[in-house]
C-alpha positions in Angstrom: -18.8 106.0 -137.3 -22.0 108.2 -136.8 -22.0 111.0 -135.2 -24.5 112.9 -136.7 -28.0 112.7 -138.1 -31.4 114.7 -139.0 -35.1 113.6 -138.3 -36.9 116.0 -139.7 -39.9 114.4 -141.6 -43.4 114.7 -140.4 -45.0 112.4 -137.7 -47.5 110.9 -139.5 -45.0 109.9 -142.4 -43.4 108.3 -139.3 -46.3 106.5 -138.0 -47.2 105.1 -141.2 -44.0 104.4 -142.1 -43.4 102.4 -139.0 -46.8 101.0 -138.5 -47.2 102.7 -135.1 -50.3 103.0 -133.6 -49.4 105.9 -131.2 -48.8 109.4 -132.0 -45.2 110.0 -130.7 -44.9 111.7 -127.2 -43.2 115.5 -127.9 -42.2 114.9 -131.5 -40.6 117.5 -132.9 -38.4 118.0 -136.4 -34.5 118.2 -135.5 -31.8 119.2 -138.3 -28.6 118.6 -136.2 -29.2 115.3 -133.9 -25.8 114.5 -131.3 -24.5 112.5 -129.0 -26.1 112.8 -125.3 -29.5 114.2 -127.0 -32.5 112.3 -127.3 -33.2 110.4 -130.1 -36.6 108.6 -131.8 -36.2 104.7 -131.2 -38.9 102.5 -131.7 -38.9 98.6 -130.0 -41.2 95.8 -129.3 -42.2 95.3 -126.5 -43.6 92.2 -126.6 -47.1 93.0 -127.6 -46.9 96.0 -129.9 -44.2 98.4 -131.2 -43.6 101.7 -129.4 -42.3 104.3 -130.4 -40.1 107.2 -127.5 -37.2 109.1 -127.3 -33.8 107.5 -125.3 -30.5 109.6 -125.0 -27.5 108.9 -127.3 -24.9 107.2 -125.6 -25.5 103.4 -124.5 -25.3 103.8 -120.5 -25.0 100.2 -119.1 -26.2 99.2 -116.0 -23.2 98.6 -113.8 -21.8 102.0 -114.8 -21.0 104.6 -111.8 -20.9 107.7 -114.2 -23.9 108.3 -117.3 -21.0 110.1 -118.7 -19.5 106.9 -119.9 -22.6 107.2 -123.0 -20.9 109.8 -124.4 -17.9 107.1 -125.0 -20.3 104.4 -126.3 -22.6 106.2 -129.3 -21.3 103.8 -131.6 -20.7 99.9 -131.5 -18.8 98.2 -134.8 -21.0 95.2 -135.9 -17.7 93.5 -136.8 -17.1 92.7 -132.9 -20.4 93.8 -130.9 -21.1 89.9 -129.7 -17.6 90.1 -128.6 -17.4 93.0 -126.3 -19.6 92.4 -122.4 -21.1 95.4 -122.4 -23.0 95.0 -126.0 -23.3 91.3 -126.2 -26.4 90.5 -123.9 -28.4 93.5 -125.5 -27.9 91.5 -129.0 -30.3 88.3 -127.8 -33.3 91.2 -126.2 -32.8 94.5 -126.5 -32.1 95.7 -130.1 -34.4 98.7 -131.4 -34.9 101.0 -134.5 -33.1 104.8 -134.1 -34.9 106.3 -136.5 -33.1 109.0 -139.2 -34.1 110.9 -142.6 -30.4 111.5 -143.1 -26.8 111.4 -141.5 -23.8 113.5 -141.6 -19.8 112.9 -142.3 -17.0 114.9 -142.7 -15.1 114.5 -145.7 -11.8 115.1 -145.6 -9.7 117.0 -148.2 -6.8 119.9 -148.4 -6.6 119.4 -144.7 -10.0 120.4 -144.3 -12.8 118.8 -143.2 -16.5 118.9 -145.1 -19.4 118.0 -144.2 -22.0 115.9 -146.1 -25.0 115.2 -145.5 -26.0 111.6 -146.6 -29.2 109.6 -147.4 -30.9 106.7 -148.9 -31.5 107.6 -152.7 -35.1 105.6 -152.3 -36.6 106.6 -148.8 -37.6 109.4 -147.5 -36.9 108.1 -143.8 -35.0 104.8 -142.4 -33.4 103.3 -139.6 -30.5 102.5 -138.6 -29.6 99.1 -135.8 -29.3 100.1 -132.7 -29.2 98.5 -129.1 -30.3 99.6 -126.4 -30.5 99.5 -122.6 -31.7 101.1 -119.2 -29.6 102.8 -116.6 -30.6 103.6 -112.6 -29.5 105.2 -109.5 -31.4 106.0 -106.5 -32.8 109.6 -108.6 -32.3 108.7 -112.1 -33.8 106.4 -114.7 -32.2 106.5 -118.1 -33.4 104.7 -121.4 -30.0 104.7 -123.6 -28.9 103.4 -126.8 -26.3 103.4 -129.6 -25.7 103.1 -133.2 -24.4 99.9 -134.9 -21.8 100.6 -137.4 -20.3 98.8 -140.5 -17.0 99.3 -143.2 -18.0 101.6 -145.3 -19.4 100.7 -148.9 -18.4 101.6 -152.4 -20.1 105.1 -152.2 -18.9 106.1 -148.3 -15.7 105.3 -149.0 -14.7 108.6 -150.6 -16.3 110.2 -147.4 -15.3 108.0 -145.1 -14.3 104.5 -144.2 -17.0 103.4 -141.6 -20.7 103.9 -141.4 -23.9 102.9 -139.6 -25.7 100.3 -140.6 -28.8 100.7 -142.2 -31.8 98.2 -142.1 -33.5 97.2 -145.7 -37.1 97.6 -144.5 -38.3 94.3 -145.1 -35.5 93.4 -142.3 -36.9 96.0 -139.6 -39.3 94.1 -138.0 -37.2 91.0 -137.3 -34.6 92.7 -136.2 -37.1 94.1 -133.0 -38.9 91.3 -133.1 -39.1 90.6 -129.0 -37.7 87.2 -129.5 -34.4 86.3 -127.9 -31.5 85.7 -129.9 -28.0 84.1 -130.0 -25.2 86.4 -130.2 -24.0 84.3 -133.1 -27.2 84.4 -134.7 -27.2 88.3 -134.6 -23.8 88.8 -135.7 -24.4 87.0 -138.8 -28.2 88.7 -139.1 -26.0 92.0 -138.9 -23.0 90.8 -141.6 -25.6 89.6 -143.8 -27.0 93.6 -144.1 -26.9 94.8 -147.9 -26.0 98.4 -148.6 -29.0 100.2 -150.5 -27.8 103.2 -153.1 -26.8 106.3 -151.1 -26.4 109.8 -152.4 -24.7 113.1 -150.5 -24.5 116.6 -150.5 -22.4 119.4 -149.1 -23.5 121.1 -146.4 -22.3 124.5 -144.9 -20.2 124.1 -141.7 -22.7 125.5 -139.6 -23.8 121.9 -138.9 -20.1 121.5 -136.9 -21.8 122.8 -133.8 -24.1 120.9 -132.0 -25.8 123.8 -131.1 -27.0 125.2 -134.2 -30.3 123.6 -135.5 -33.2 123.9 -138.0 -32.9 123.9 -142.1 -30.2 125.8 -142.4 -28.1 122.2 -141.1 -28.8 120.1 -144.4 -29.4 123.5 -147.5 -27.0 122.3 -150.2 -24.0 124.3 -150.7 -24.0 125.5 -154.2 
């Protein structure tokens, strides 16, 4: 899964990185990203990528409660075109949650560490994600969540799923504001190679959602 991430870079390493031709709207560094907070997506919308924040949590339109995102942060790539409430979003709606690392919690002794993890190559990256809107008569919420994948040689000492991570040659097609089959994008998303990853310990202070800033991703020494 993915539970956790950092985006912490600078904006205009995002804007070039990204080919955005928008400064970002209240961009701000965070160290300790989770679910229900607002996260950097970009998308196409049909005439230029934008960039904007959308909470964490994929809210879908017939739901009563925006609680329900809290339960849907994470969809496996394995099955997403099989499940009703992910499927449509595969053909229009798939966007770019931008990250410059994520965190797991490795396991061992009965306790739990966490690691903070990252592309050996790039400095920033994106992970899939779909994403959708949400309204009642006084709110209007953009949502989205994470696509996830087994883990690979490296993750599997840390942990046996992860998100998946988009080469960047692959970014732009998979926003690209044409319409897709679901078969089509299952098969875009199984087809995804695993780039070279590398981790470090981090100091528990990361557990809490709360804390924030650099102290999140120091290395433990």
């Amino acid at each position: 899964m993915c539970g956790r991430f950092t985006l912490a870079v600078k904006e205009p390493d995002i804007l070039k990185e990204f080919e955005l031709s928008k400064p970002i709207e209240h961009y701000e560094p965070r160290y300790n990203i989770a679910p229900g907070q607002k996260v950097l997506a970009v998308i196409h919308d049909g005439t230029r990528k934008r960039a904007g924040y959308m909470k964490w949590g994929l809210v879908p339109p017939w739901a009563k409660d925006p609680k329900i995102g809290y339960k849907m942060i994470n969809a496996r790539s394995e099955t997403v075109h099989q499940k009703s409430s992910f499927s449509s979003l595969l053909k229009r709606k798939r966007c770019l949650i931008l990250a410059d690392s994520f965190y797991e919690w490795k396991a061992s002794d009965g306790k739990k560490q966490p690691m903070r993890i990252k592309p050996s190559n790039r400095k920033i990256f994106a992970f899939a994600g779909l994403w959708d809107k949400w309204t009642n008569n006084e709110e209007e919420l953009s949502t989205c969540t994470i696509l996830t994948q087994s883990a690979n040689e490296f993750m599997e000492n840390i942990h046996h799923r992860m998100p998946v991570i988009l080469e960047p040659e692959f970014q732009e097609q998979w926003i690209a504001p044409n319409s897709w089959e679901t078969a089509y994008a299952h098969q875009f998303l199984q087809q995804r190679t695993m780039e070279e990853l590398e981790a470090h310990k981090v100091s528990t202070y990361v557990n809490s959602a709360k804390n924030e800033g650099e102290e999140c991703v120091a290395p433990l020494t």
